[in-house]
N, C-alpha and C positions, 0 to 999 in steps of 0.2 A: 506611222505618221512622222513626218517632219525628212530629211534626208540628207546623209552627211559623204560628203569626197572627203578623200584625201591621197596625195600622192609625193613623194620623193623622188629622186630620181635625176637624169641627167637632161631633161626636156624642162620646156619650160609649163609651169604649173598651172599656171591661168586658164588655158585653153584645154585643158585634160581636165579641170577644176568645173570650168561654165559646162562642156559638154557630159560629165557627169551629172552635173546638177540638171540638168535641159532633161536626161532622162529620167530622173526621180522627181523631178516638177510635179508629177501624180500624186506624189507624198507629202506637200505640201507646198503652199504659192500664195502666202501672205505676204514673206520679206524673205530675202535671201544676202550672204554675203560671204567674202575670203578675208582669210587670212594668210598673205604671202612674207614668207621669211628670205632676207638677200640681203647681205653683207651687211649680218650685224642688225637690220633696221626689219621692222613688222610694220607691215603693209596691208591695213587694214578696209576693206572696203563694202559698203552696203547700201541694200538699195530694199524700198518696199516693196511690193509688187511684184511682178512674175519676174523669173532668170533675165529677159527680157533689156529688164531693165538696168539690170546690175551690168549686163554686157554693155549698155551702155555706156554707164559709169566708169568701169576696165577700157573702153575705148578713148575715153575724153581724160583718164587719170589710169594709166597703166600701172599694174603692180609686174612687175618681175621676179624672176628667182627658179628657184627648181625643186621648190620644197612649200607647201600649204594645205592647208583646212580647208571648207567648206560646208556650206549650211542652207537649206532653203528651210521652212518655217512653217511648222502650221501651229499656230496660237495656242497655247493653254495659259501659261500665264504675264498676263501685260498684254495689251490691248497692241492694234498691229500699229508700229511705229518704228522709225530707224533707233529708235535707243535699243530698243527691248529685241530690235535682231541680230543674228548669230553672224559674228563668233563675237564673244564677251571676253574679257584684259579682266586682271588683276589688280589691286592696288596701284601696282608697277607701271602696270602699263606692258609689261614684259611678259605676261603670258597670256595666249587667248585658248578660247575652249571655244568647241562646238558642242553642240548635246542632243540626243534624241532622248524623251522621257519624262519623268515628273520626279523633281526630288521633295516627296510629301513634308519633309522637318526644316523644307526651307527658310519659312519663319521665325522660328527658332533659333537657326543657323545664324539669321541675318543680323537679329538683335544681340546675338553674342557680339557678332566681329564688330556694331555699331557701338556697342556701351563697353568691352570689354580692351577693343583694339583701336575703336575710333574710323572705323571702314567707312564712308562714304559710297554710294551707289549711282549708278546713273540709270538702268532701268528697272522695271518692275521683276524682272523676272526670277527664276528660280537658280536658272543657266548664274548666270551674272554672282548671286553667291556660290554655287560651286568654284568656281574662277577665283574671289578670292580665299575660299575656305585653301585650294592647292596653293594659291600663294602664301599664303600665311605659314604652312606650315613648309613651303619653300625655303620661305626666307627666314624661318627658324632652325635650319639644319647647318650647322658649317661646313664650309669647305667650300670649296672652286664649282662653279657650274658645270654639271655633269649627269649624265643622263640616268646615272645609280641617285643621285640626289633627288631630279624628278620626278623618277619610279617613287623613290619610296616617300615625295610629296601628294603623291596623287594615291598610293595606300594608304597611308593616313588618314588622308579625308574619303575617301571613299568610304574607310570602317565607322566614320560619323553620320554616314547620307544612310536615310530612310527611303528609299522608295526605288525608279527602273531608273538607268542611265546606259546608253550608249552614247560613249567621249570618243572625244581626239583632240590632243592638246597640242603645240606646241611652244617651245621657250624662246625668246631674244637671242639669250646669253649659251644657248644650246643647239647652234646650228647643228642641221643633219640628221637629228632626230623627230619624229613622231612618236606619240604611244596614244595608244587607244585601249579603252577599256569595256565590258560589258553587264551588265546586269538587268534582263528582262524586256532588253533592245536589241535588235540584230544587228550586230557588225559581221563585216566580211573582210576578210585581207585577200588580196591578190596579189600575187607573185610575178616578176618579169625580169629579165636581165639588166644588172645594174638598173632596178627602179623596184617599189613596190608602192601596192595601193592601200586604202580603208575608205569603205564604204556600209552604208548601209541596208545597200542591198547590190545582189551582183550585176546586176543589170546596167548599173554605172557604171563597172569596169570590164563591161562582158568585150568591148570593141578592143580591150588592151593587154587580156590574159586571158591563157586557158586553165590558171590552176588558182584554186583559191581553199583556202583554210575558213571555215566558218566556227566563229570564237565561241564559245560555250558563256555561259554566267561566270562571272568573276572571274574570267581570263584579262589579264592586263597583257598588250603586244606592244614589243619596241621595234620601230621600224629604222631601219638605214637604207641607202640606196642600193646596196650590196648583203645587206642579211637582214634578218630578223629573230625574234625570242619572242616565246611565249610563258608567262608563269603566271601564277594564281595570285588570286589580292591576298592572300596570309603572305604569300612569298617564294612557295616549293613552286618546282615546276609542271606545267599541264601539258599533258598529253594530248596532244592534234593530228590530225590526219589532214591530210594534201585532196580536194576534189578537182578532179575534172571538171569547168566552169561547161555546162550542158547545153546549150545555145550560145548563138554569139549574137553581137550588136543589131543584128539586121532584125532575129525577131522582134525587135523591143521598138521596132521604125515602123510608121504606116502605110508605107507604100504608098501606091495610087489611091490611098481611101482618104478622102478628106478627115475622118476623125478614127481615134482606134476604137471609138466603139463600135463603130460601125464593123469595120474591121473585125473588130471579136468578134460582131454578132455574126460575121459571115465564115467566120473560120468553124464554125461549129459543126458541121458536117465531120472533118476531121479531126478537130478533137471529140468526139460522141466515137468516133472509129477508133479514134488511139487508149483510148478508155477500155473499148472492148478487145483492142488487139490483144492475142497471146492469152487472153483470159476466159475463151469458149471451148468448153468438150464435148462436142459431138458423140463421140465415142462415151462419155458419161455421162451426156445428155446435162451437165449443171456448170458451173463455174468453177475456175480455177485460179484462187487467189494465194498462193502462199504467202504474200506479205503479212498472211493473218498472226503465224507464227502460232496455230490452232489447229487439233486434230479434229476429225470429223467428230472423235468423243468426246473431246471439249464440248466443240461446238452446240453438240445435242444436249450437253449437261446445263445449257444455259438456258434460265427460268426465266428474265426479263433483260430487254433493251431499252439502254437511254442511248439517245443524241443529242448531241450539244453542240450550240454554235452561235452566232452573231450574226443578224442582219440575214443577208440573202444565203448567207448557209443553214439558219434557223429555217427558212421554209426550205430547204431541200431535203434538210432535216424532217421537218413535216411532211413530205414525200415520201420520204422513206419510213416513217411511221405508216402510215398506209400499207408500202409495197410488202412492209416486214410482216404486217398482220394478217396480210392476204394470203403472199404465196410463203410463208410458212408458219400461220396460223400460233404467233409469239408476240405475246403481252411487250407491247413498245411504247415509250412512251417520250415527249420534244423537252426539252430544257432551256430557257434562253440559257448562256454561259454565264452571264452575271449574275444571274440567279441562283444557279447550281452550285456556285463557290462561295456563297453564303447561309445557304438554308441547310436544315438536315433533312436531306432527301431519302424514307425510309426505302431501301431494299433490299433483296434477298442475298444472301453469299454470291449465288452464281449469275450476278449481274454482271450483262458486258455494255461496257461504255466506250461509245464510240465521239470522237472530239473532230470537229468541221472546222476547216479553216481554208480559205482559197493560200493564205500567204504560210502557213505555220508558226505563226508569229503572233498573232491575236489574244492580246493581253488576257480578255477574260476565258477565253479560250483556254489557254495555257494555262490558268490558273485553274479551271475547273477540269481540268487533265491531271492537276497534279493532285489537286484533292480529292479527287476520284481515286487516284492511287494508294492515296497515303491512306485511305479508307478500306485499301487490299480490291479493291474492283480492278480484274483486267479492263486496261482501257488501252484502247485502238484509235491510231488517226487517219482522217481522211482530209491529205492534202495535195497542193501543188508544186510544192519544193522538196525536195528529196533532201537537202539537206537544212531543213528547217529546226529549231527547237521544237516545236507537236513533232515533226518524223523522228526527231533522234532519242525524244523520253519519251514517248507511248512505247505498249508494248509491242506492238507491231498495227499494222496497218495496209492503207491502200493510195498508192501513187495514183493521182486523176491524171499527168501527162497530159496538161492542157495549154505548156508553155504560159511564157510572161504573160499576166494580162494587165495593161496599163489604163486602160481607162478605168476609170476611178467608181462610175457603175456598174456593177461584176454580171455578166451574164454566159459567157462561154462556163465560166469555174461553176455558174447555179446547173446547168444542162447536166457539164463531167457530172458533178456530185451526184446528183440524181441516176446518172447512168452509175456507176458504181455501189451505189444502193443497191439499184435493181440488180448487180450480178451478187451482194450479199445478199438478199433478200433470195436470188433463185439455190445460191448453194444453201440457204439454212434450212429452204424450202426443201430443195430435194434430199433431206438428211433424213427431212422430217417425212411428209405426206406426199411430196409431190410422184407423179408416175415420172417412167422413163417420155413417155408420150408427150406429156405435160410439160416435162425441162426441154424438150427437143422444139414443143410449139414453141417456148418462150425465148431459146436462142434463133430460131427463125424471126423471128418477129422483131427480134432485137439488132438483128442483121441487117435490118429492112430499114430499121431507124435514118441511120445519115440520108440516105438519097431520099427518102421524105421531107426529111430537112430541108436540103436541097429545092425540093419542090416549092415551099414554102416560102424560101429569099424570093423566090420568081415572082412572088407580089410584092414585092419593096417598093414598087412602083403605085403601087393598087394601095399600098396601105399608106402612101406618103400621102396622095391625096386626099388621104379620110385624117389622116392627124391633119393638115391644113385645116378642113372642114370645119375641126373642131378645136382647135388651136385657143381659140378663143374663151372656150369655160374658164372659171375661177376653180370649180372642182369636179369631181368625175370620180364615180365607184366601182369598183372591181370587184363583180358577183362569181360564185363556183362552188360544185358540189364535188363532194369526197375526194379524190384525188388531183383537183382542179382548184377547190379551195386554197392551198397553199398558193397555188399557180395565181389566182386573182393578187393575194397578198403580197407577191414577188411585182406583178405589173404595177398595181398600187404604189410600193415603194421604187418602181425603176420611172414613174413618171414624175414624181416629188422629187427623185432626185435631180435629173436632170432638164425638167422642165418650169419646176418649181409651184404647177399646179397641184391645190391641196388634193389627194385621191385618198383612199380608203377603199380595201378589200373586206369581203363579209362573204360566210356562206350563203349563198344565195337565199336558202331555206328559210334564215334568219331576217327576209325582205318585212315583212309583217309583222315582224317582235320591234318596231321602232324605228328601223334604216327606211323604210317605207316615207317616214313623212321630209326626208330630203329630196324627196324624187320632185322637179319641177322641170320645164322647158328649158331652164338654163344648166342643166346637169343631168351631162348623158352619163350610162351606163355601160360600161362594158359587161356582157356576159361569156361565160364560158362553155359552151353548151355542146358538146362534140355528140355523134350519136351514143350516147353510152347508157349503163341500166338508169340512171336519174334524168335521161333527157326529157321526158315531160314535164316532170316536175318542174326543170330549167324554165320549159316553154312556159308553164303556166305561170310563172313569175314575172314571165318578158313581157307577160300578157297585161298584171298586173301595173306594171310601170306604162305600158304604154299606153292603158285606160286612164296614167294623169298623165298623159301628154308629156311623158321623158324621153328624150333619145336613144336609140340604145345601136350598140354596135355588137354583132352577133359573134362570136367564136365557133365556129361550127366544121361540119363533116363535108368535105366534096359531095354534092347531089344532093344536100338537104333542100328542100324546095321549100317548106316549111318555114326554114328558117328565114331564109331571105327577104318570104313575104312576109314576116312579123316584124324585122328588124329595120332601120332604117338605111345601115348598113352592116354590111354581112364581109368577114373574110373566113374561108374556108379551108380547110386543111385535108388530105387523105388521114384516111378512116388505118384506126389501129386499136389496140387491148387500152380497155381503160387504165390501165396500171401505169402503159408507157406511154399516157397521153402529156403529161406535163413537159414532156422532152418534143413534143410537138406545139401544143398550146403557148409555151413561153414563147415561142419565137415572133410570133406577130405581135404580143404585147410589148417584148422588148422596141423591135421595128416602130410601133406605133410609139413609144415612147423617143424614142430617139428623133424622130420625123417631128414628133411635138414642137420639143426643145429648140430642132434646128428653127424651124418657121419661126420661133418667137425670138431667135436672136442667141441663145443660152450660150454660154460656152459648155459644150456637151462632156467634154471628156475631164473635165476641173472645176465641177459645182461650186458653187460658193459655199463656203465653211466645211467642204466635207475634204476627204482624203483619205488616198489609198493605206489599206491595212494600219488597222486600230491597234498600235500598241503598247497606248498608254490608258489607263480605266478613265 
């Protein structure tokens, strides 16, 4: 959440600053603003509201210079208003901060500097006392302004902050430097001739470098236009590695698609293929994942699986507890992550925990990765950033290669996941029970997946005008049986987010323990009803709803006839193994969710109050 630029350098900053920020706008788009340093004087400027408008403000009151911060916002604390946006001064006036995170002892903090120093505030936030906690102890160091004085102003206060921070500071009196610092935020430095960046995530500076350093916890970076350092908040120096930045600017653009989500949802044929690239053995009939960094006799020693995750990785997580139980017959069991990192969850020694995260960066995520560890459980992650905090402390894992995904409702990263399940779910399987016969149907079948997909967008058309149709409900319920259930809960939540209608997913099963007496004419149903072993069961439920006069919108198989004439409308899908029906099933509910939202005006791709990758609790 929230998204920070930063650049030095010999260009001028403003326009590498707006267009950074323009691409992490996903991460937040309550208030945005810069701070530009040029001869001597901080140039500070903010605006509420989307990037937008702060370019506007930069057009009618330019800042200059070759050296600035940057900040777009997404609210925790202080209500959204131009005081309470980033970047926040000091006492002074002479130093500003940007900040991604929550510094939980800021109360605390605030009532010192007010009763103890006489501090004065101008917004609510938490930012604003970190800002002046580094000035305070700025200006209690002697000596001439200097970027060794900075550093070790901004150690200081950091060994007093309780809680996540990803900074970037800079001084008045200190042209030519930046420093950036992290702790339970992602920062990224990128690397360029005579310039360098920080961001908080690569994707703002992917159009400007191909190489970037991603900062570990408690690494502080001093930047210059011409070099850089990295060392630790006690003070020794950390050890970094140099990445290849993996995509450049153009994935992270929409092309001819008016929204990215649409965008995602159409890319998925190919990320569903690049998932399974390089990871099929014919010749052993199972998968091949070494990112597990586990022997097949590991693997078989393992008595119980948990998954863990947040949001729309928790139901693919719930997918994968299905795929795990079927095809290799292993006590699995779903954890939300905020959960997981406070309860004592009994299990056996040879638990392996596996941690979901579309970004790697997912506060509670991360956090129930690490206590899973500390607990002696191997724990494995499944993400999309190769160089994420979840990829670099699990102990191994599995890359989805499902590129950027910027719309801020994840649906390409819920499909990977799910595919990637299924090829753990077929190697544990054929460790365990499966035949040679058996792993060979299921890499066929899994082969098959993208160009079904495929098949599928071909009603974008068909299923736009059934979200018209119904555009109009207040709420609408998402029914599904066993491996489908998760699948309702995912469309459920992709229509609340971006259409704002209230929905609710339920096992279908469950229509008659209670969810039965919402069913009226003003609240259709989706069900999910593919031909698979519960399809009756499905039917007789549609049956049910449609004896009090509900509408219901069918999920079903190419050629069900059945279904059609039950339904009021029906989209169909070709027919596959109920295990890999979710990697077919989501894709109309995403479609119809996205179709919602447009008809009703939404801004589809930046929900109100939500934002990409949670990584703050």
């Amino acid at each position: 959440m929230c998204g920070i630029v930063g650049y030095i350098g010999k260009q001028q900053a403003a326009p590498i600053l707006l267009d950074g920020l323009r691409r992490l706008e996903y991460r937040g788009y309550d208030s945005a603003g810069v701070a530009i340093l040029s001869n001597g004087c901080l140039q500070i400027r903010k605006r509420i509201g989307r990037i937008a408008n702060l370019a506007e403000t930069l057009h009618e009151l330019p800042a200059t210079g070759h050296q600035g911060i940057s900040h777009t916002r997404w609210a925790t604390h202080g209500s959204v208003t131009e005081q309470n946006a980033h970047p926040h001064t000091d006492r002074s006036g002479k130093l500003a901060i940007v900040h991604n995170g929550v510094i939980e002892n800021y109360a605390s903090l605030r009532t010192q500097l007010q009763e103890l120093y006489g501090n004065t505030f101008q917004s609510q936030t938490d930012t604003e006392v970190l800002a002046h906690l580094i000035g305070k102890h700025f200006d209690e160091l002697e000596g001439e302004p200097t970027k060794e004085r900075l550093q070790a102003a901004i150690r200081s206060a950091l060994k007093l902050v309780v809680g996540t921070y990803g900074i970037a500071v800079v001084h008045q009196d200190i042209p030519g430097v930046i420093i950036g610092a992290r702790r339970g935020s992602p920062l990224v430095l990128g690397i360029g001739k005579g310039e360098h960046f920080l961001a908080s995530d690569v994707s703002a500076i992917a159009t400007h470098t191909r190489e970037a350093v991603y900062l570990k916890d408690f690494d502080i970076v001093t930047l210059s236009a011409d070099a850089f350092e990295i060392s630790t908040l006690p003070g020794g120096e950390s050890g970094y590695e140099i990445s290849e930045v993996e995509f450049d600017g153009r994935a992270a653009e929409k092309g001819d698609y008016p929204h990215f989500m649409l965008k995602e949802i159409f890319e998925q044929p190919d990320t569903i293929q690049d998932a399974l690239r390089g990871r099929l053995s014919q010749e052993e009939a199972t998968a091949k994942l070494g990112g597990l960094n586990m022997t097949n006799a590991e693997l078989r020693s393992v008595e119980r699986v948990v998954l863990t995750g947040c949001g729309t990785a928790s139901h693919a997580a719930m997918v994968g507890e299905y795929l795990i139980e079927q095809l290799a017959h292993l006590p699995t069991e779903v954890e939300f992550a905020s959960e997981f990192r406070y309860r004592n969850l009994p299990l056996p020694k040879d638990a392996l925990i596996f941690a979901l995260s579309q970004s790697g960066e997912t506060a509670d995520t991360l956090a129930a990765l690490r206590e899973s560890q500390r607990k002696g459980h191997r724990t494995l992650g499944i993400c999309n950033n190769v160089a994420s905090t979840i990829a670099r402390e699990s102990d191994g894992g599995v890359y989805m290669h499902a590129g950027p995904e910027i719309g801020v409702a994840a649906t390409k990263s819920f499909t990977s996941q799910c595919t990637v399940l299924t090829l753990i779910a077929l190697l544990m399987g054929r460790i365990r029970h499966l035949s040679t016969t058996e792993g060979l149907q299921i890499l066929h079948e899994l082969e098959a997946i993208p160009g079904k997909v495929r098949q599928i967008l071909e009603l974008n058309e068909q299923i736009r005008l059934i979200a018209q149709k119904y555009a109009g409900a207040q709420s609408m319920m998402f029914l599904g049986r066993q491996f489908n259930y998760p699948v309702a809960l995912e469309g459920a939540l992709k229509m609340k987010e971006v259409s704002y209608i209230h929905a609710s997913g339920h096992p279908s099963a469950e229509l008659k323990h209670g969810i039965i007496a919402l069913i009226t004419p003003e609240v259709p149903s989706v069900f999910i009803a593919p031909e698979d072993t519960v399809f009756e069961k499905n039917v007789s439920n549609i049956e049910e709803v449609k004896a009090r006069k509900g509408p219901v919108i069918g999920i079903g198989t190419i050629g069900c006839k059945r279904l059609e004439e039950l339904c009021d409308d029906t989209i169909l899908i070709p027919a596959c193994p109920d295990y890999l029906s979710p990697l077919l099933t989501t894709i109309p509910l995403q479609l119809l969710a996205y179709h919602t939202a447009v008809t009703l005006g939404c801004d589809v791709d930046k929900p109100r109050n939500l934002a990409k990758s949670v990584t703050v609790e």
